[in-house]
N, C-alpha and C positions, 0 to 999 in steps of 0.2 A: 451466442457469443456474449459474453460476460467483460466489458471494460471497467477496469480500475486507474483513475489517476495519480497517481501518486509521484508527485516532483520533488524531486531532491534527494530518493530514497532509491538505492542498488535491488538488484536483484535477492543481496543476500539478507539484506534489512525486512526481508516478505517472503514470509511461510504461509501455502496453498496448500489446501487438503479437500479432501469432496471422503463424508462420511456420506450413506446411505443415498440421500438425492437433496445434500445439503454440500453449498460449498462453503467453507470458511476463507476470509483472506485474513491473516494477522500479521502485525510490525510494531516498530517502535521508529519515532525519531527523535534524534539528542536536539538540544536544548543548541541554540548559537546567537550571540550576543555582540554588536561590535559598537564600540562608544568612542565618537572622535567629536573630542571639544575644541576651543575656539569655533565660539557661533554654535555649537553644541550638531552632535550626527549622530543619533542612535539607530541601531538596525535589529530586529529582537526575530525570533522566528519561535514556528509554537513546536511544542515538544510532547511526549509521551506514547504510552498504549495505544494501538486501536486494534479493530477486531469488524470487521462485517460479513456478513452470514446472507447467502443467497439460497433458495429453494428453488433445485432447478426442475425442471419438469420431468413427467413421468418417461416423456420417452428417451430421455439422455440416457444411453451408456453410458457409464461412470467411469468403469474400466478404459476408457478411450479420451477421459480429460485430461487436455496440454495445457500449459501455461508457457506462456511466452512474455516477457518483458523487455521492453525499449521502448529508449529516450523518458524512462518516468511513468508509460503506460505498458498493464500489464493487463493481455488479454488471455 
């Protein structure tokens, strides 16, 4: 079992694939920024690409990988 955390990101923000006995997880997240002054409040969160690559072992069927995501984690 392969867990990915990923908070704040839907199901459709993350594209699974499993080439040969390789998985990829790739997404994106937007950029969000909230500024409240008097006495000043910034809230900045990170943004962009990611991409990570797991090498799963030889005896996985690959044919039979699920992905399942909830609450943020995607197993």
């Amino acid at each position: 079992v392969v867990t990915v955390e990923l908070p704040g990101l839907s199901a459709e923000d993350v594209d699974v694939s499993v080439e040969d006995s390789t998985l990829t997880v790739r997404g994106s997240r937007d950029s969000s920024s909230e500024v409240e002054e008097q006495r000043y409040h910034r809230i900045e969160r990170r943004h962009g690409a990611f991409s990570r690559t797991v090498a799963l072992p030889p005896q996985v069927d690959t044919s039979k990988v699920d992905a399942r995501f909830e609450d943020g984690v995607l197993r």
